[in-house]
C-alpha positions as CSV (number, residue, x, y, z in Angstrom):
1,X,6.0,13.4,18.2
2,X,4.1,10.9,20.2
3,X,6.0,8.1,22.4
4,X,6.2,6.0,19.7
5,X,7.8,8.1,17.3
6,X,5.0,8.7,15.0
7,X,4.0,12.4,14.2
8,X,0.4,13.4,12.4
9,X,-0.9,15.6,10.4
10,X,-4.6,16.5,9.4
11,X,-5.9,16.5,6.1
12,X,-8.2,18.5,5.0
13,X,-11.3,16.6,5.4
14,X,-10.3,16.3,9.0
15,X,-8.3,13.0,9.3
16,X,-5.7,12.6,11.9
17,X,-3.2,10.6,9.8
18,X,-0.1,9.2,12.1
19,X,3.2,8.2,10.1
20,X,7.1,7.7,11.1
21,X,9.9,9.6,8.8
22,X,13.3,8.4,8.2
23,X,16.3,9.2,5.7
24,X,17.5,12.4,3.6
25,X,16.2,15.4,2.6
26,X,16.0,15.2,-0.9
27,X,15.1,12.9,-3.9
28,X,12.2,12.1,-4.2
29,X,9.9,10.8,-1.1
30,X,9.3,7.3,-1.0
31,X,5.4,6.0,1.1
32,X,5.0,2.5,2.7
33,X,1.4,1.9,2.7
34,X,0.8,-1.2,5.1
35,X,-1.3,-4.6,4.9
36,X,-4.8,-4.6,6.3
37,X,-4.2,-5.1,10.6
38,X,-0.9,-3.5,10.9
39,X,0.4,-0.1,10.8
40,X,3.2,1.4,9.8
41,X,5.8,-0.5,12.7
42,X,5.4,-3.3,10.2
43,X,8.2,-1.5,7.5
44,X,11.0,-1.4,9.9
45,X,14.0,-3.3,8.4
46,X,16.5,-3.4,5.6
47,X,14.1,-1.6,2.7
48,X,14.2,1.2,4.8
49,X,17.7,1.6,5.9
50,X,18.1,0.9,1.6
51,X,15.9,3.7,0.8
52,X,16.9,6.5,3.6
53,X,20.1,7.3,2.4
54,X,18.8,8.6,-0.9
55,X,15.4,9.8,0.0
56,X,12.5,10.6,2.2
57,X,10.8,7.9,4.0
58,X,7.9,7.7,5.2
59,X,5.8,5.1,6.8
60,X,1.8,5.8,7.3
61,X,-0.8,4.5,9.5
62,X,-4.4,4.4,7.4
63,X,-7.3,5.4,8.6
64,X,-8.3,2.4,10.7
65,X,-5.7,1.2,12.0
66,X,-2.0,1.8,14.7
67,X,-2.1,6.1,16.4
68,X,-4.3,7.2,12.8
69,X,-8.1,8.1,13.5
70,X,-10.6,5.7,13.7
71,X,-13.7,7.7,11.7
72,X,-15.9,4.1,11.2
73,X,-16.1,4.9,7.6
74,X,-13.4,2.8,5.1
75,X,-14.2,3.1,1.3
76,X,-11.7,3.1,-1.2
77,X,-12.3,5.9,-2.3
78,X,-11.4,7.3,1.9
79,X,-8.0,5.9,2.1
80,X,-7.4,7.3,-1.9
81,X,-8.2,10.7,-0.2
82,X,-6.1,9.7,3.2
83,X,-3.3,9.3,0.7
84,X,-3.9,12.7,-1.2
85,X,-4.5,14.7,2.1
86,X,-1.1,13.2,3.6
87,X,0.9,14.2,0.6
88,X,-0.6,18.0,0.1
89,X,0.2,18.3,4.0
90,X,3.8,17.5,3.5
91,X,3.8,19.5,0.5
92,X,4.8,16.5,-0.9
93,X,3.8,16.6,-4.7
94,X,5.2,13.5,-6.8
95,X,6.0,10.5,-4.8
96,X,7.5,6.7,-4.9
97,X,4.8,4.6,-3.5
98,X,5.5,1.1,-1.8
99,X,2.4,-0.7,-0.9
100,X,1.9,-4.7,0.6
101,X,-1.5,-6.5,0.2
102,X,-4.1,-4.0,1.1
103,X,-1.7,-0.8,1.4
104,X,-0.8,-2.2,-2.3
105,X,-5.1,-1.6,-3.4
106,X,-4.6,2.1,-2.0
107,X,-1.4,2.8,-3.8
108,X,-2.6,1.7,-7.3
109,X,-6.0,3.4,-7.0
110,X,-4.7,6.0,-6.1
111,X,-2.0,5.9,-9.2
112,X,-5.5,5.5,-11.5
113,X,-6.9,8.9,-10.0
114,X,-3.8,11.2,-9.6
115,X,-1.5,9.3,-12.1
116,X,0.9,12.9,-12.2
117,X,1.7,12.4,-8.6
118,X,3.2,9.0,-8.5
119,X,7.2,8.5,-9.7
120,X,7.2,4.8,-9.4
121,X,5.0,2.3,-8.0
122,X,5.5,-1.0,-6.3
123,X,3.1,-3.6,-5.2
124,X,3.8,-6.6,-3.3
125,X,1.4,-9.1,-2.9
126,X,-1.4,-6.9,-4.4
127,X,-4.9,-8.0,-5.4
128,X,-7.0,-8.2,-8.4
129,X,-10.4,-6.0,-7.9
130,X,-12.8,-7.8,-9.9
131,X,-15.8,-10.1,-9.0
132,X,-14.8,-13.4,-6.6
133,X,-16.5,-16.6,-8.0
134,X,-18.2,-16.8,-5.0
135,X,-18.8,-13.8,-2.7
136,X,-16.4,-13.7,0.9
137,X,-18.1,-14.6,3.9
138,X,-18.1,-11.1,6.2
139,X,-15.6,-11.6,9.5
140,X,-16.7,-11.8,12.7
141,X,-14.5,-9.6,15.0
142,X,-12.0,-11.7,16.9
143,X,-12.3,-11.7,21.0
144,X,-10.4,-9.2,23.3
145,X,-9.1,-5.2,22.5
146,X,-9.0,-5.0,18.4
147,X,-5.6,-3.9,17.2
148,X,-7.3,-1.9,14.5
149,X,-10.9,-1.1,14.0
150,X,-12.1,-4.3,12.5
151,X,-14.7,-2.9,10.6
152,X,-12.6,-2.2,8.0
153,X,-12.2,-5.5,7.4
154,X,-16.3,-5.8,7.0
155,X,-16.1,-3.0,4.8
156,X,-13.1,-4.3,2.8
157,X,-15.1,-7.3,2.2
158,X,-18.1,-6.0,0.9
159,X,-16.1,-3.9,-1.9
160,X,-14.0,-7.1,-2.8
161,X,-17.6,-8.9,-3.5
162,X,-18.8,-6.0,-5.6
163,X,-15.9,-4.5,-6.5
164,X,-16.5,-0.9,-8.9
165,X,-15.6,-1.8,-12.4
166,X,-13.3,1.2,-13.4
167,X,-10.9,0.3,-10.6
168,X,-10.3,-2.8,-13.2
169,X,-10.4,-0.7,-16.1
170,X,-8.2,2.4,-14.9
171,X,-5.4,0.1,-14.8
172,X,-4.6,1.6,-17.4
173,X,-4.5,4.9,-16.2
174,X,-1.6,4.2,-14.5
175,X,1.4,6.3,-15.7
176,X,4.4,5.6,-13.0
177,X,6.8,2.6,-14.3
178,X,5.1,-0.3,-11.4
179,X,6.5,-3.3,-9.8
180,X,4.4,-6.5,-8.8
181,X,6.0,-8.5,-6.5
182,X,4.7,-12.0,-5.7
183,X,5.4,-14.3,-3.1
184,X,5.0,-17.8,-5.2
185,X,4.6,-20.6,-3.4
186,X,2.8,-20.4,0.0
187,X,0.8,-17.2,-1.2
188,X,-2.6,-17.2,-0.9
189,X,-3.6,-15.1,-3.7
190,X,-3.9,-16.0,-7.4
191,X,-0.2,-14.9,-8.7
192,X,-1.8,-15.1,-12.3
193,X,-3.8,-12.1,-10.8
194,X,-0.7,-10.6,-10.9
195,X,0.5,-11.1,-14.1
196,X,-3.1,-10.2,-15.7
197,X,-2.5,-6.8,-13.4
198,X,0.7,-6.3,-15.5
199,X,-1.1,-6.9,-18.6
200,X,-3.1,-3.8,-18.0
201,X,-0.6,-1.2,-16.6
202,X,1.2,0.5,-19.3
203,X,4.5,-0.3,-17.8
204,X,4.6,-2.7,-15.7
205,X,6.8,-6.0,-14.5
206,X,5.9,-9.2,-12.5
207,X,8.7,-10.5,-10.4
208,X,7.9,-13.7,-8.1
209,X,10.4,-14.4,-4.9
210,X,9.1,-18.0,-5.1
211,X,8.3,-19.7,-1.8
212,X,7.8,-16.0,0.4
213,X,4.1,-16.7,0.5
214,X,2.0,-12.9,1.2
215,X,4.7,-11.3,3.6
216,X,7.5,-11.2,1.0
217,X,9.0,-8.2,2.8
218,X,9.1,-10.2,6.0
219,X,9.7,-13.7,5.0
220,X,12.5,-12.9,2.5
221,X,13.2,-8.9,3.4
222,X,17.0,-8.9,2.1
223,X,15.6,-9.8,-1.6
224,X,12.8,-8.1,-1.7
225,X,14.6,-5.1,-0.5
226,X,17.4,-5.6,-3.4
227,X,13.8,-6.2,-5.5
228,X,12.7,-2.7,-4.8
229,X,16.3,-0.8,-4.8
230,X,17.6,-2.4,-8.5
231,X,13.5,-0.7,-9.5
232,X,13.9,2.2,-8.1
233,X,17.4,2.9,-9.3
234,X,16.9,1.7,-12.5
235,X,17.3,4.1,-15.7
């Protein structure tokens, strides 16, 4: 365990994957997959002093970002295998997955490719991959020491502008009972994205905590935590 309380593991393609563990023993795990710039500090609060008594928490750095490795290379389809890696390595083999923004993209592909593995899914603040009207500008790195490798922000941009059709298409792939949270007002994403997203998952819900804008879990953290616990407690 490093300094900071995080531990790692390796995956199998060689990732050094850094993550923080809380609560029981049993029930079924439960993963916080983080926004694009943060790490897995950014979870700490009510939702997981709400989850720990009943399961396994655990929150994860992605590659690219906080004590996880730094490899230069950030496709999708990298942080879907991050995921899978980090859950063999535990021996973790059907999990709750809680994802914000970017963290939010991971979880749901990965729900499309390995929909056996995933209980229940919740995305807060998550985006719609499919064409932009008109194609994001690529960042230019901000002065000083990065906080995270910021080319994965370059690299996140390219995919948004050409985003792969099927990750549209296998919505519908996803088995797990899912969750959209949206922060209303103040947001800056489309919240009909996330009703059309709803449309396409089998089982699926929208619910909006008006006026939290993108970081619901921050800006309003005692509802959305109530948000995710009446989900995942649910019959």
């Amino acid at each position: 365990m490093s300094e900071n309380g995080t531990q790692t593991v390796r995956t199998d393609d060689g990732v050094r994957l850094a993550y923080r563990a809380w609560g029981a023993e049993t029930g079924t795990p439960v993963v916080l997959l983080h926004c694009l710039g943060e790490d897995g500090e950014d979870w700490r609060g009510p939702l997981i002093s709400a989850l720990a008594g009943a399961h396994p928490v655990y929150a994860l750095d992605l590659r690219g970002h906080g004590e996880s490795d730094w490899p230069g290379s950030y496709a999708l389809a990298d942080f879907v295998a991050d995921l899978r890696g980090f859950l063999d390595a535990l021996g973790i083999e059907r999990a709750i997955l809680v994802g914000h923004s970017f963290g939010s993209v991971v979880a749901y592909l990965f729900a499309q490719e390995h929909p056996g593995r995933v209980e229940r899914l919740v995305l807060e603040e998550t985006g719609a991959l499919r064409p932009p009207a008109r194609p994001r500008q690529l960042p230019e790195a901000p002065p000083g020491t990065p906080l995270f490798d910021w080319e994965v922000t370059v690299q996140w941009t390219r995919q948004r502008n050409a985003p792969d059709p099927a990750w549209w298409e296998r919505l519908s792939a996803i088995a797990a009972p899912t969750l959209l949270v949206g922060g209303g007002n103040g947001s800056h994403l489309p919240q009909e994205d996330l009703a059309s997203m709803a449309e396409r998952i089998p089982d699926a819900r929208v619910l909006t905590i008006d006026g939290a804008g993108h970081l619901v879990h921050e800006a309003r953290p005692m509802e959305f935590t109530r948000a995710v616990v009446d989900f995942l407690t649910e019959a």
